[in-house]
C-alpha positions in Angstrom: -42.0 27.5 -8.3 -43.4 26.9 -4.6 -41.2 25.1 -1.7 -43.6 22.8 -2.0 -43.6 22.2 -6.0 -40.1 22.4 -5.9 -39.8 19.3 -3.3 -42.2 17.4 -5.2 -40.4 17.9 -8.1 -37.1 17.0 -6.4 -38.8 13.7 -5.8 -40.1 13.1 -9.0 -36.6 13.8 -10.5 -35.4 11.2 -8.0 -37.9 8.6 -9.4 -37.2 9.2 -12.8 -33.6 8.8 -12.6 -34.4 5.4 -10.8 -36.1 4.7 -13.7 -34.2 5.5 -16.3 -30.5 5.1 -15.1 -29.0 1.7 -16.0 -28.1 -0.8 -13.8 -25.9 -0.9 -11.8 -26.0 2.7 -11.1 -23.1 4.6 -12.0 -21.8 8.5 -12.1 -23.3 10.4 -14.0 -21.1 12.8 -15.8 -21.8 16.5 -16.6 -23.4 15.7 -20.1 -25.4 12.9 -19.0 -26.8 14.9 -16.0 -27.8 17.9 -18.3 -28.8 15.2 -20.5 -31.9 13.6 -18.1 -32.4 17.5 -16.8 -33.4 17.9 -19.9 -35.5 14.7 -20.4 -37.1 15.6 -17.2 -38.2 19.1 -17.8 -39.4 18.0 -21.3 -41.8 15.5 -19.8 -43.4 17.5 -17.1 -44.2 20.1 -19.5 -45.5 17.6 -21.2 -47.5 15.9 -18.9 -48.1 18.8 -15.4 -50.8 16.5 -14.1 -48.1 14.5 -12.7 -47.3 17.3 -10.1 -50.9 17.4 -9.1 -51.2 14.4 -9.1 -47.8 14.3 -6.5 -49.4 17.4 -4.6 -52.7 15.4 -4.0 -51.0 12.4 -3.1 -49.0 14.5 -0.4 -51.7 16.6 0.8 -53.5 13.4 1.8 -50.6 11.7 3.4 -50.1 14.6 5.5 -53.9 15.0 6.6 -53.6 11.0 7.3 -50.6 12.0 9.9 -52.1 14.7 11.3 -55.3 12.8 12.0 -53.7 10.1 13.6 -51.6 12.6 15.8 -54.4 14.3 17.0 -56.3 11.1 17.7 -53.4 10.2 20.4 -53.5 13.4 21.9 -57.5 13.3 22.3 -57.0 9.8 24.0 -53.8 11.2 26.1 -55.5 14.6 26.7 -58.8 13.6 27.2 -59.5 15.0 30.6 -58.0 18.7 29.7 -60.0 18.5 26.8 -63.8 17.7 27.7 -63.5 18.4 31.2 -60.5 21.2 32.4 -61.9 23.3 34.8 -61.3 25.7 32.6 -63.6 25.3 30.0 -66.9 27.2 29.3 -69.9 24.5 29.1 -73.0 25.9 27.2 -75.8 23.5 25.9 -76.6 20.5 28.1 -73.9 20.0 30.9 -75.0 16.1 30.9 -75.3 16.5 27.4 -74.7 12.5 25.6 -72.3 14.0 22.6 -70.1 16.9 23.9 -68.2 19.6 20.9 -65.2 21.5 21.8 -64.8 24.7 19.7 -61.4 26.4 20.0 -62.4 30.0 19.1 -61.1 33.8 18.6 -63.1 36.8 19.0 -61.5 38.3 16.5 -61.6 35.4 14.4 -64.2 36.3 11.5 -64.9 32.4 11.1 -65.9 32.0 14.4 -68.6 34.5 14.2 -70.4 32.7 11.4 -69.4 29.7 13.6 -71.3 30.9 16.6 -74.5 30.7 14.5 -73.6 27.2 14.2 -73.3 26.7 17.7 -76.4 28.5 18.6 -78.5 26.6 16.3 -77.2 23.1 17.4 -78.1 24.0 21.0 -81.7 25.3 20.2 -82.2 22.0 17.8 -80.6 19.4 20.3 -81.1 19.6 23.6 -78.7 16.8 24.4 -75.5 18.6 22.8 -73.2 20.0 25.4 -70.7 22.6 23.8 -67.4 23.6 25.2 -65.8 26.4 24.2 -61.5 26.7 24.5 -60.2 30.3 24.7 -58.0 30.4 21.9 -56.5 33.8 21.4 -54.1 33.9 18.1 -55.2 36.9 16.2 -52.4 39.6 18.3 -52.8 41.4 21.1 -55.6 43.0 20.8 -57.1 38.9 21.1 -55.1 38.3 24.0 -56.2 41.6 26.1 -60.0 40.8 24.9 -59.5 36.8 26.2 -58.0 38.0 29.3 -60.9 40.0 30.2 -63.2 37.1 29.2 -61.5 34.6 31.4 -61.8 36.8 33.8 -65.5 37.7 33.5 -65.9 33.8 33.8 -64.6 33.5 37.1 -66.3 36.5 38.3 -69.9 35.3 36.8 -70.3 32.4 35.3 -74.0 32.3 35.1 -73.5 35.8 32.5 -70.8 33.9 30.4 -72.7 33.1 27.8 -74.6 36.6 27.3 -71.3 37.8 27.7 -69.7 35.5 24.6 -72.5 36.1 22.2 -72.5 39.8 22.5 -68.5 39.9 22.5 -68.5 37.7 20.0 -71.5 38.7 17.5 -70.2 42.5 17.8 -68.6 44.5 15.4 -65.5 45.6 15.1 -62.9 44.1 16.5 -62.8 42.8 20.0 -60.3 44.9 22.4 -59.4 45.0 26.1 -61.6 48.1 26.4 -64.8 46.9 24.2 -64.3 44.0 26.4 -64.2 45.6 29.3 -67.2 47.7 28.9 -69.2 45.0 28.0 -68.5 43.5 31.2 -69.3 46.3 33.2 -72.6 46.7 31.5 -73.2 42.8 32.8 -73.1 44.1 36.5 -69.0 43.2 37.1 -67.4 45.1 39.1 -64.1 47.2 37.7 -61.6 46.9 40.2 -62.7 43.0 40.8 -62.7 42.6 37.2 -59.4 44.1 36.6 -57.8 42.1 39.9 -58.8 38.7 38.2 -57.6 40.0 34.6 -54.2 39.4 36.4 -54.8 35.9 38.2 -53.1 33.3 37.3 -55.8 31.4 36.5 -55.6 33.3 33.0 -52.1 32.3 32.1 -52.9 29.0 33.2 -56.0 28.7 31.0 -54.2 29.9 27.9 -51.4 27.8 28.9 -53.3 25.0 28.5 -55.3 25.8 25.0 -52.2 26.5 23.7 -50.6 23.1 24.4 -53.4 21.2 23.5 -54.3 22.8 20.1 -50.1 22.6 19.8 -50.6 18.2 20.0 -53.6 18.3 18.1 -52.5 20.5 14.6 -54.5 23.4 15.2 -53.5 26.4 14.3 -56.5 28.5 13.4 -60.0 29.1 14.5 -62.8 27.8 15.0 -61.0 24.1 15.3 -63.4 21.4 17.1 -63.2 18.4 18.9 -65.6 15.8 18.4 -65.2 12.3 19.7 -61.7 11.2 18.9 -61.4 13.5 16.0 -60.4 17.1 15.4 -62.2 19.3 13.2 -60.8 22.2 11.3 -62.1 25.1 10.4 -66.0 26.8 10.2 -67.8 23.5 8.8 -71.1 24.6 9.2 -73.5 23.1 11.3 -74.7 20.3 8.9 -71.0 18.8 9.4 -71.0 19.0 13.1 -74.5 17.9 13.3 -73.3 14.8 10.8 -70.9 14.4 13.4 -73.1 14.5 16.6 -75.5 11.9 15.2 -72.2 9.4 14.3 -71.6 9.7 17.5 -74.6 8.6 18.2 -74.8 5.8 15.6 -71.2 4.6 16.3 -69.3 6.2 19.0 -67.3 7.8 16.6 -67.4 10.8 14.8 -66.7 9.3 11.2 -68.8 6.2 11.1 
C-alpha cells in the first residue's frame, strides 16, 4: 500500500467509524476495535472503487490549490515573469498574447516542445514566446545553462540559432557541447568563459528557481500563459487553445 493509499484509507477508516460508532462516542475497547478493523477491510475489498474514487477526489482538490497558488504568484510576480531582463524573447516582441516556457536542455519533453514552439511562431505572427532557463536535470544542465546565459549576454541577436541547435541536438547537452557550439556562432572563448562566471548567471537562475518554486513547477517544459500555469509538453494544439482564449477572453481558460 502507497503513502498515499494508506492516507486515504486512514481517512476512510475515520469516516466509517463516524458512521458506525454510536452516539455519544465512547472507547472503544480491544475487541470492538478489531471488530470495525475487520468490518472495514471487509468492505473495501468489497467495494475498491471507493479508494479511487477518494484518490480522484484528492488529486483534484490538490490541482484546485495548486492552481489558485500559482494564480497569486502570476499576479504578484507578474513583472519577473513576462518581462525580467532576463528572459529570452523569440516570436513577436510586441506580440498581443505572450507564452513563458520554463525549459531544460536536457529535458527530453522540451525537445518535442520546441517543435511546438517553432510552429506557433511560424503560424502566428502575433505570439511572443519567452523562454526561462530552467536547469533541473544535474550538473551537466547547470554547466550547459551557464554557458547559454552567457552566450545571451554576449549575442543576443544568435540566441535563438544558438537554442535550437543546443536544444534539437543529440545527446545530452554539456558545458563542452555547449561551449563548442558557441564558438562555432563567432563568441569569443576567453569572453565567453569570463561571462560564464558573472553574476548575472546566478542571478538569472536565482530568479527561475523562485518563481517556478511559487508557481508548482517542478519539471520541464512548464508554461505561463495569462494567469495560468501550464504543466508539462501539451502540444501545440493546447497552447494554441490557449493563445486564442486569450484572445476571446483575456484568460487562458475561457
Amino acid at each position: 500500500m502507497t503513502r498515499m493509499t494508506r492516507r486515504y484509507f486512514s481517512g476512510l477508516c475515520t469516516a466509517l467509524l463516524l458512521l458506525v460508532a454510536p452516539l455519544p462516542a465512547f472507547a472503544l475497547d480491544d475487541a470492538q476495535k478489531e471488530e470495525f478493523g475487520q468490518f472495514i477491510r471487509e468492505y473495501l475489498i468489497a467495494n475498491p472503487e471507493i479508494l479511487l474514487e477518494a484518490q480522484h477526489a484528492y488529486e483534484a482538490k490538490q490541482e484546485l490549490v495548486q492552481r489558485t497558488q500559482a494564480k497569486q504568484v502570476i499576479v504578484d510576480a507578474r513583472e519577473k515573469i513576462f518581462e525580467s531582463p532576463h528572459n529570452i524573447v523569440l516570436g513577436n516582441p510586441q506580440g498581443d498574447v505572450t507564452i513563458v516556457e520554463f525549459f531544460d536542455y536536457n529535458c527530453g519533453y522540451c525537445k518535442r516542445a520546441m517543435k511546438d514552439m517553432e510552429e506557433i511562431i511560424a503560424s502566428d505572427p502575433n505570439v511572443r514566446f519567452v523562454l526561462k532557463e530552467f536547469p533541473i536535470l544535474g550538473e551537466d544542465s547547470i554547466a550547459a545553462h551557464r554557458v547559454s546565459t552567457a552566450f545571451l549576454n554576449l549575442a543576443p541577436e544568435k540566441y535563438e540559432e544558438f537554442h535550437l541547435e543546443l536544444l534539437g541536438g543529440r545527446g545530452r547537452a554539456t558545458e563542452a557541447s555547449a561551449i563548442k557550439l558557441a564558438l562555432k556562432l563567432g563568441v569569443d572563448e576567453a569572453a565567453l568563459r569570463a561571462a560564464m562566471n558573472d553574476d548575472i548567471v546566478n542571478n538569472s537562475f536565482r530568479e527561475t528557481y523562485q518563481l517556478a518554486d511559487g508557481l508548482g513547477i517542478s519539471g520541464t517544459p512548464s508554461y505561463v500563459v495569462g494567469e495560468e500555469a501550464v504543466f508539462g509538453a501539451v502540444g501545440t494544439l493546447t497552447l494554441a487553445g490557449k493563445i486564442a482564449n486569450m484572445r476571446e477572453c483575456q484568460s487562458a481558460t475561457c
